[in-house]
PABA-751256 format. One record per residue (C-alpha): x, y, z. Coordinates in pm, whole numbers, padded with zeros to 5 digits, always signed. Layout:
<rs>
XYZ/...
</rs>
This chain:
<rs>
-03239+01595-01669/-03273+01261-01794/-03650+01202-01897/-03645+00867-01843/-03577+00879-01478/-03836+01167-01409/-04134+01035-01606/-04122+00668-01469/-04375+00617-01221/-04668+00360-01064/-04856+00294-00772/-04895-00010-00576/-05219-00061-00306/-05052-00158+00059/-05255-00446+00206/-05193-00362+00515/-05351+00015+00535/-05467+00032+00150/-05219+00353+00126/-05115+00410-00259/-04718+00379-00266/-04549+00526-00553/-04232+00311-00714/-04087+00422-01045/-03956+00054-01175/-04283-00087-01284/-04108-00361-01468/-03874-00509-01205/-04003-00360-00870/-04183-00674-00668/-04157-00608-00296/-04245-00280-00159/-04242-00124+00184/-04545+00082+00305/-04410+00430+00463/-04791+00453+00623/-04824+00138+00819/-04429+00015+00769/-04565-00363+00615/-04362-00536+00401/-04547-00680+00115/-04529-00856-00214/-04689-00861-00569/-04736-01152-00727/-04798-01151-01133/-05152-01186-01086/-05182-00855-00955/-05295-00938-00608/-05081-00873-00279/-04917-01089-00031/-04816-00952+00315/-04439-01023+00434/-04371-00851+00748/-04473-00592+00941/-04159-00380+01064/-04119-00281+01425/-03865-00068+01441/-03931+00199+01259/-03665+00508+01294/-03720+00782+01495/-03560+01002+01184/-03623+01020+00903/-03324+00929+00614/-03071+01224+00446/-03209+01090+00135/-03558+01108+00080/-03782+00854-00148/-03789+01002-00518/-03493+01211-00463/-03234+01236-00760/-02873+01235-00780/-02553+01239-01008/-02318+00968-00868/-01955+00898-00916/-02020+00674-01230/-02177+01024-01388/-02498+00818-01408/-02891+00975-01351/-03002+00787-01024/-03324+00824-00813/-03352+00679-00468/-03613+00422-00461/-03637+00204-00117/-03384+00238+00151/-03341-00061+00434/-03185-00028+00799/-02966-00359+00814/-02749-00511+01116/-02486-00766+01157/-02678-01084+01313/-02343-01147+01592/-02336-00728+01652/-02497-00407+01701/-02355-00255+01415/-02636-00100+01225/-02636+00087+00862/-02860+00206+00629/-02927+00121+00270/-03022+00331-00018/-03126+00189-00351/-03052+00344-00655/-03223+00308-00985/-03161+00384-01325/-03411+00247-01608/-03140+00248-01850/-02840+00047-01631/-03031-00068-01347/-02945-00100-00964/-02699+00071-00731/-02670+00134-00365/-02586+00382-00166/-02461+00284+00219/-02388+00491+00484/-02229+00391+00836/-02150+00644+01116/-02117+00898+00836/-01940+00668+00579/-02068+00661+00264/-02024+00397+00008/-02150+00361-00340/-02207-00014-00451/-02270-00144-00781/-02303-00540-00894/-02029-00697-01022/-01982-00925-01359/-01673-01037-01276/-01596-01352-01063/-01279-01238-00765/-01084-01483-00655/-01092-01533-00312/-00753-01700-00166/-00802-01875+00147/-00596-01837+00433/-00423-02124+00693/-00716-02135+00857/-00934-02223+00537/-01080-01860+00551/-01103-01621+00274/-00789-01400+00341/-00746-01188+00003/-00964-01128-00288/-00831-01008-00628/-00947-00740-00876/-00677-00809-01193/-00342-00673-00966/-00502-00543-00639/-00496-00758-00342/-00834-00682-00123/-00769-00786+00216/-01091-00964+00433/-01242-00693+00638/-01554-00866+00764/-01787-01142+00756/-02093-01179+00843/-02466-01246+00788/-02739-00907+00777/-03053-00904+00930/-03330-00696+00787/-03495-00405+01074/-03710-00210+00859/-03751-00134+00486/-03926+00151+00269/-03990+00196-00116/-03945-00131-00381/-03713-00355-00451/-03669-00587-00749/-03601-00898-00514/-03758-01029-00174/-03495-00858+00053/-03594-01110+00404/-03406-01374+00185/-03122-01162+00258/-03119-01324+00615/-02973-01622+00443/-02652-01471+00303/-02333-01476+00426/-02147-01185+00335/-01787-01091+00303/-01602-00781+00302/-01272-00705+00113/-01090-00372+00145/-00784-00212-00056/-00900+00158+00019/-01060+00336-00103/-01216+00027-00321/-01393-00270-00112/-01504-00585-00283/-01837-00784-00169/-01923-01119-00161/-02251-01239-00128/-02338-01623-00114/-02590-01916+00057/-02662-02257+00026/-02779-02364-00293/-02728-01959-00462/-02514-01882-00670/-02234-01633-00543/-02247-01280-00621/-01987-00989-00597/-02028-00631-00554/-01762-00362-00619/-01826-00061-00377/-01568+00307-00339/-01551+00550-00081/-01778+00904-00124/-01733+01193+00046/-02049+01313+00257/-01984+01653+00036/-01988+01447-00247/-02360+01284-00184/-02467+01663-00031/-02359+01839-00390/-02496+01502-00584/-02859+01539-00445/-02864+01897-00404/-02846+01891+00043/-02655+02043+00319/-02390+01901+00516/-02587+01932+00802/-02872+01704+00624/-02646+01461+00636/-02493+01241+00962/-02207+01309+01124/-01905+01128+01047/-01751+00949+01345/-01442+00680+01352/-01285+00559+01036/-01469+00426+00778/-01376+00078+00619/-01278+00211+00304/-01208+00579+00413/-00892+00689+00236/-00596+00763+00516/-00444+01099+00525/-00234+01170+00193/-00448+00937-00017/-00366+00859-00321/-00085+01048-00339/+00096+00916-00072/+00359+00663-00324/+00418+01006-00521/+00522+01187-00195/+00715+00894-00113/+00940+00868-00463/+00927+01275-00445/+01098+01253-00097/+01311+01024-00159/+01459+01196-00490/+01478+01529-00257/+01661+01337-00008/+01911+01203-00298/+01984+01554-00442/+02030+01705-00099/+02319+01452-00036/+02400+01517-00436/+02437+01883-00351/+02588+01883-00008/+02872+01645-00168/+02888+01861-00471/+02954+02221-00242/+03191+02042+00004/+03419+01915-00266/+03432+02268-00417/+03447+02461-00054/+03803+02593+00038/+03864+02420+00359/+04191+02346+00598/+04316+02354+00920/+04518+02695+00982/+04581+02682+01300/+04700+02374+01601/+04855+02540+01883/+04947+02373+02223/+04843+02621+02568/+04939+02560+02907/+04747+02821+03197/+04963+02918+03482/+04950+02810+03841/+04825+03088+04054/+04846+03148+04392/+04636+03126+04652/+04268+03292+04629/+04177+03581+04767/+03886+03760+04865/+03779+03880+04461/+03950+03621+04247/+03933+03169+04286/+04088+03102+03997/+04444+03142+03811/+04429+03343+03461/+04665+03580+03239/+04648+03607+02847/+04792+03399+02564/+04888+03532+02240/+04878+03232+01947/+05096+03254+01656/+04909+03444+01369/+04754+03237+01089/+04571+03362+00745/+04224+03338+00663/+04219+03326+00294/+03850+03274+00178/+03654+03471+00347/+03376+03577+00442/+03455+03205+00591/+03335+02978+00908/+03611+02915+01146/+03599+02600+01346/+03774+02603+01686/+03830+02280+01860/+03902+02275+02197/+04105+01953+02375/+04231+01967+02746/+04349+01755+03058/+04120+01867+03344/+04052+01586+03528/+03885+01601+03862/+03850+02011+03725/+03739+02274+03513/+03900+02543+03285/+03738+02845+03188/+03847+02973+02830/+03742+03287+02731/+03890+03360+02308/+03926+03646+02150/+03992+03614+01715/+04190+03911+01627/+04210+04062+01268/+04560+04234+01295/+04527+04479+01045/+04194+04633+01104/+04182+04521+01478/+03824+04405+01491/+03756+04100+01686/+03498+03775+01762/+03478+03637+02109/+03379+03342+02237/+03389+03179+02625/+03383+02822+02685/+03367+02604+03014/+03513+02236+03047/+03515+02022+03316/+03537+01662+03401/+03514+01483+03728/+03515+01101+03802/+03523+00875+04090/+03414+00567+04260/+03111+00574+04499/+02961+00249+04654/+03202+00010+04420/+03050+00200+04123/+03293+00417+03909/+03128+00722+03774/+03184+01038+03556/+03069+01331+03445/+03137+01664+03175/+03381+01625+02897/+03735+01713+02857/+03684+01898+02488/+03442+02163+02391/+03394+02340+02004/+03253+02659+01861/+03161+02797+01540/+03266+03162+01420/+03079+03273+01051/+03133+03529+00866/+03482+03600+00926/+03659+03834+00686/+03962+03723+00490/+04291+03838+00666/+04575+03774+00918/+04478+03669+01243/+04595+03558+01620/+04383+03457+01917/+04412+03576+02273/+04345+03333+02493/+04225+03365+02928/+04255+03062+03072/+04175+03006+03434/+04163+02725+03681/+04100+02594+03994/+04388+02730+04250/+04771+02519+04237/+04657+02367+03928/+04781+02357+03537/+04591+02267+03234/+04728+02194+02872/+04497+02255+02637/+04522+02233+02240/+04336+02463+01967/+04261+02357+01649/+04120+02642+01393/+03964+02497+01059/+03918+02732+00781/+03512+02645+00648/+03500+02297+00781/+03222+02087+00681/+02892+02181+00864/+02648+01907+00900/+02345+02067+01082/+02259+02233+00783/+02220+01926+00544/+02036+01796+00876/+01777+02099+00914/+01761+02086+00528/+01711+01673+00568/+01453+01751+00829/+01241+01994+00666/+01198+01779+00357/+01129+01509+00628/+00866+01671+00862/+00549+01612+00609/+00616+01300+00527/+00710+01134+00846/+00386+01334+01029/+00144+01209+00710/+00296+00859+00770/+00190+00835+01157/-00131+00962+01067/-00174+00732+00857/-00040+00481+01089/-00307+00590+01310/-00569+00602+01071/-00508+00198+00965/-00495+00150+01359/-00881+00274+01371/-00989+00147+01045/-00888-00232+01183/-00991-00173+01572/-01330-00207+01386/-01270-00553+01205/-01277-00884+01331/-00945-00971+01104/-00592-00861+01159/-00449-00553+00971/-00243-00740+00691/-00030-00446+00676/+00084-00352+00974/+00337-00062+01088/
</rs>
């Protein structure tokens, strides 16, 4: 462990209850907040004391991080937690806390945490660019090629404070600040009349991440609740990658498909006009008219193969029941298959109207090579004839399985993207600026 973090330490007399408070920055610490009697007070170079404010609302809990702690942050840097503040929003309830962060060899840092969010914050050399919008508002800052879109403005309000701090944090009252987001990254402005304007860069953290970086459980730490402003959405960072990867799998399952269908053996082998016979009248056991047909014989030359049968037929204000028998002729085994088509129409109040279809199709796989015929059962309503036609393709082109095959590669993707549809929904419900990106 880095020796300069552990051995750095001073005490301070409060002047409010003469408790000793540690701090550990005995160089740049000036303000300090008294965990005994919760007053605010000052040291001026002289040595002596000067009381700021005495804090009233003091939490009930006490913070997941405790004074002195030390943790390994994201930057891979040494940091011990030295003050922490609980801040509001002057126009809103909204209320975080604050952790400082010190390092005696880089300086400052801050940890935040909001409903469970955590964010680590670190000052910024670097001047952004803030583009204002048609209203005269800050709209976007930049960060070289990242847009950071305004989250939130507003101006903090100090509730209570613990530990040091290098400046007089009630001047903080005074700042207007300004949020920009381009998750999980957010960029910070900080400015007031007659101060020079400073920026902040801040990133996302897991809780997990601040639990395994100061040695806590989770249950240490608070819950999460909502969307944070920064939090990634589902799929992260690798949501353009799973975009480009669909995309490509989408491209060589069309490739493929296109590929297989020119080689497939495919053609029509059979188109055979039917009529059924008109029966007499019903009787007691039978409505309908029906005796076998017998098509010519056709070849099935590639198989195993999928036969197509397509159906076609004149009912009108009817129905025909087919019931189709495919007959291998020389080793007599057979595939059946019944279909029912009907079709009525009509006008009722003015208004036409119709219903069914007057074609129907099935699918046959796995049929053997070899001569075949069909034997066909028609049967209608009573004093009626149907012509029907049947059409029998030898491995026709099959689209439901480039579509299941489309669809599977689809599924993730499409439920990531309305989760994350959701997720930017939430994230902006809690701004006071429109989502620049909406779905």
């Amino acid at each position: 462990m880095n020796d300069g973090i552990t051995s750095l330490e001073a005490r301070v007399t409060c002047p409010g209850c003469l408790a000793q408070c540690t701090y550990y920055d005995p160089v740049g610490s000036s303000v300090f907040g008294c965990t005994e009697c919760h007053t605010l007070f000052k040291r001026q170079r002289n040595g002596t004391t000067e009381r700021l404010k005495k804090f009233q609302d003091v939490p009930r809990v006490a913070p997941a991080l405790a004074l002195g702690s030390i943790g390994t942050l994201p930057d891979g840097l040494l940091y011990r937690v030295t003050g922490y503040m609980l801040r509001k929003e002057a126009s809103s309830p909204a209320r975080w806390l604050e952790f400082m962060l010190f390092n005696p060899d880089t300086g400052y840092a801050q940890l935040a945490v909001y409903e469970g969010h955590w964010t680590f914050i670190k000052p910024s050399s670097e001047k952004h660019l803030g583009l204002p919008g048609l209203s005269g508002s800050h709209r976007v800052a930049l960060d070289g090629d990242t847009e950071f879109a305004i989250y939130n403005k507003y101006q903090p309000r100090i509730l209570y404070a613990v530990g040091e701090f290098d400046w007089n944090i009630l001047d903080d009252e005074q700042l207007t600040v300004t949020e920009f987001v381009a998750p999980p990254r957010m960029l910070i402005e900080e400015k007031a009349k007659n101060w020079p304007v400073h920026w902040y860069r801040a990133e996302h953290i897991e809780p997990r991440q601040v639990a395994q970086a100061f040695g806590l459980t989770m249950s240490r730490l608070p819950y999460r609740s909502g969307v944070g402003a920064v939090q990634p959405p589902p799929g992260g960072s690798s949501w353009p990658l799973l975009k480009k990867l669909t995309g490509l799998l989408l491209a060589l399952l069309l490739l493929t498909e296109l590929v297989l269908s020119n080689q497939r053996y495919h053609h029509q082998i059979l188109r055979q006009e039917f009529a059924s016979e008109i029966g007499g009248p019903p009787t007691a056991t039978s409505e309908a008219t029906g005796k076998v047909q017998v098509s010519e014989s056709f070849n099935v030359e590639n198989g195993p193969a999928v036969l197509d049968f397509e159906i076609h037929c004149n009912v009108n204000n009817t129905w025909l029941e087919l019931p189709v028998s495919l007959v291998n002729e020389q080793t007599g085994q057979g595939f059946e298959f019944t279909k029912s088509i009907e079709y009525y129409n009509g006008v009722e109040d003015g208004e036409s109207w119709s219903e069914g279809r007057v074609d129907a199709e099935a699918t046959i796989a796995q049929v053997p090579a070899g001569r075949y015929h069909l034997n066909l059962y028609p049967s209608t309503d009573y004093n009626h004839q149907i012509f029907f036609s049947v059409t029998v393709t030898e491995n026709p082109w099959v689209p439901s399985n480039l579509f299941l095959a489309m669809l599977a590669v689809l599924l993730y993707p499409t439920v990531l993207y309305f989760l994350r549809g959701a997720h930017e929904q939430n994230r902006w419900n809690h701004s006071n600026f429109p989502n620049p990106h909406p779905l």
